[in-house]
C-alpha positions as CSV (number, residue, x, y, z in Angstrom):
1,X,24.9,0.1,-32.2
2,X,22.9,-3.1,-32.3
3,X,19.2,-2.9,-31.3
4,X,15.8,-4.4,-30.6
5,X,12.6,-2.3,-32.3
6,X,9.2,-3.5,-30.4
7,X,6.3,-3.1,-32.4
8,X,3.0,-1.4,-30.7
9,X,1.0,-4.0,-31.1
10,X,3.5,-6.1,-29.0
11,X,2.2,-8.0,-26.1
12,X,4.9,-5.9,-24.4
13,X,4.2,-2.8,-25.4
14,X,1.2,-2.9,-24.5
15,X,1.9,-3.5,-20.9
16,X,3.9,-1.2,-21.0
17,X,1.7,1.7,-22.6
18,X,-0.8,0.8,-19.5
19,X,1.8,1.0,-17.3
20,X,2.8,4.4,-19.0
21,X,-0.9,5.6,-17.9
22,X,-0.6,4.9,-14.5
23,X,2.7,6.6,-13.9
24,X,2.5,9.7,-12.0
25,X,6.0,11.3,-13.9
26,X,5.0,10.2,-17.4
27,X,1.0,11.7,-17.0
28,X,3.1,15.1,-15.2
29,X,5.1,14.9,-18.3
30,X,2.3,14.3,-20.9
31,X,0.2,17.9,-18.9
32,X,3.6,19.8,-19.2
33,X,3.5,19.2,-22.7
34,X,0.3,18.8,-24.0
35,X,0.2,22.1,-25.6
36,X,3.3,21.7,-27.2
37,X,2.0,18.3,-28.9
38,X,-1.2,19.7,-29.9
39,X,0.6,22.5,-31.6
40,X,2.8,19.9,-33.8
41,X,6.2,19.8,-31.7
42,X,7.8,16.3,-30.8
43,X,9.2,16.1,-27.4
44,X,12.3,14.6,-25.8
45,X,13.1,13.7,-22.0
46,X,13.5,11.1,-19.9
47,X,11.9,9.3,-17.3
48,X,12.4,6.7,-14.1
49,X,9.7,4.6,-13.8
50,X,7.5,4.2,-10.3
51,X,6.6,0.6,-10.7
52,X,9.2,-1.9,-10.1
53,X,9.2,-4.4,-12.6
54,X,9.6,-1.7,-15.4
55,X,12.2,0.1,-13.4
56,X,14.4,-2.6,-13.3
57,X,13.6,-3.7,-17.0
58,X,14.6,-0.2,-18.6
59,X,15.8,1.9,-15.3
60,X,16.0,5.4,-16.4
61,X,14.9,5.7,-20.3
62,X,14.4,8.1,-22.7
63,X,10.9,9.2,-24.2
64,X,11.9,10.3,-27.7
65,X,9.6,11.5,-30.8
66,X,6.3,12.0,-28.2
67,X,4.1,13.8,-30.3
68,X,0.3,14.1,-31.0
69,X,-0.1,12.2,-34.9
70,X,-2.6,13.1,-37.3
71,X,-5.9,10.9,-35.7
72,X,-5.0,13.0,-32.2
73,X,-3.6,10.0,-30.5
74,X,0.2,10.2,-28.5
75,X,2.8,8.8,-30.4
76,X,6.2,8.1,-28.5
77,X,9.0,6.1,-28.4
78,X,10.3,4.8,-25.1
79,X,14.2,3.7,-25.7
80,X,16.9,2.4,-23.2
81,X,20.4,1.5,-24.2
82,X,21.5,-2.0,-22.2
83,X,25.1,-0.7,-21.7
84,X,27.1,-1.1,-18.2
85,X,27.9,3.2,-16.6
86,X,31.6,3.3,-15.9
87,X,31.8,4.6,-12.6
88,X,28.9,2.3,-10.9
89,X,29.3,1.2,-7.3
90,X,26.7,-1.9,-7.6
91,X,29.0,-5.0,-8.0
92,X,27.1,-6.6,-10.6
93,X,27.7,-3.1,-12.9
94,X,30.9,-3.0,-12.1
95,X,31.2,-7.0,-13.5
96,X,29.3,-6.2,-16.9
97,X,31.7,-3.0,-17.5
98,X,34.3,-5.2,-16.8
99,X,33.4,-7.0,-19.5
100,X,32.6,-4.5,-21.4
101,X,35.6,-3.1,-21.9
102,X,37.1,-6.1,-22.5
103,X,34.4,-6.2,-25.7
104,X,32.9,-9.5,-24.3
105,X,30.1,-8.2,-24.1
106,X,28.6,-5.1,-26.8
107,X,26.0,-2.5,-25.5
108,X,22.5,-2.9,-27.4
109,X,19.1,-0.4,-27.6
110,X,15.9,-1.4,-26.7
111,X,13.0,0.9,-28.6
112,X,9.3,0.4,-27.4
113,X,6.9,2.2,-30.1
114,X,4.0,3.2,-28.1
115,X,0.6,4.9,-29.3
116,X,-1.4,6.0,-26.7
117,X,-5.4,6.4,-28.4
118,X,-7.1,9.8,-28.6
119,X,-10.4,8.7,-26.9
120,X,-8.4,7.4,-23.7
121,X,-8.1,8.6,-20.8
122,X,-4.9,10.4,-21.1
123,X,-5.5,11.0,-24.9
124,X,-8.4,13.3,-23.5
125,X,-6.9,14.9,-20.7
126,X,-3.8,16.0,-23.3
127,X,-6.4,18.6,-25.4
128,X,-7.4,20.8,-22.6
C-alpha cells in the first residue's frame, strides 16, 4: 500500500502535536502508559479525536511506535489508512467502496511523525 510520511517538522504536524496536547483521550492515554514508556516499551492503540477538524481528517487512527526516545521526549506515530469500510451506512462511504472495489479508486496511509518535547507540559507530566 501506497502512502504519505509527514515529517515532524511539518506545518501539519505540528498542529497536530498541539492538538494531540489538548485531547482529553490521547493525555488519558499518555498517564496510562507513562510508566511503560519510561521503562523502554513502545505502545500501540488507537484513538478518536475530540476536536472536529481532526476527526474528520483521520477519524479513528492508530497511535503506533509511542515511546519515550533517548533525550526523554514522546515519540509516536499517528497513522490512518484512507480506505472506504465495507459495510458503511453513510451514502458517501458507500460511493467510495463502490469504487473501490471496482479498483477506481486504491486505499492509501497517511503517517504523522510526531515528537512531543521532554520539557513540555505533557513531556513532564509522563515521568511521574
Amino acid at each position: 500500500m501506497q502512502g504519505i510520511l509527514i515529517d515532524e517538522k511539518s506545518d501539519s504536524s505540528q498542529k497536530l502535536k498541539n492538538n494531540l496536547l489538548k485531547d482529553s483521550v490521547f493525555m488519558d492515554k499518555i498517564k496510562k502508559y507513562s510508566n511503560a514508556m519510561h521503562n523502554g516499551y513502545a505502545i500501540n492503540d488507537s484513538m478518536d479525536f475530540e476536536d472536529k477538524n481532526w476527526h474528520n481528517t483521520l477519524g479513528k487512527a492508530d497511535i503506533v511506535n509511542m515511546h519515550e526516545n533517548k533525550q526523554g521526549d514522546i515519540e509516536l506515530d499517528i497513522v490512518d489508512v484512507n480506505n472506504y469500510n465495507e459495510g458503511e451506512k453513510n451514502p458517501m462511504v458507500r460511493i467510495g467502496r463502490d469504487r473501490q472495489d471496482k479498483g477506481e479508486i486504491k486505499p492509501y496511509f497517511i503517517r504523522y511523525h510526531i515528537i512531543i518535547p521532554n520539557d513540555s507540559k505533557i513531556g513532564n507530566s509522563s515521568k511521574k
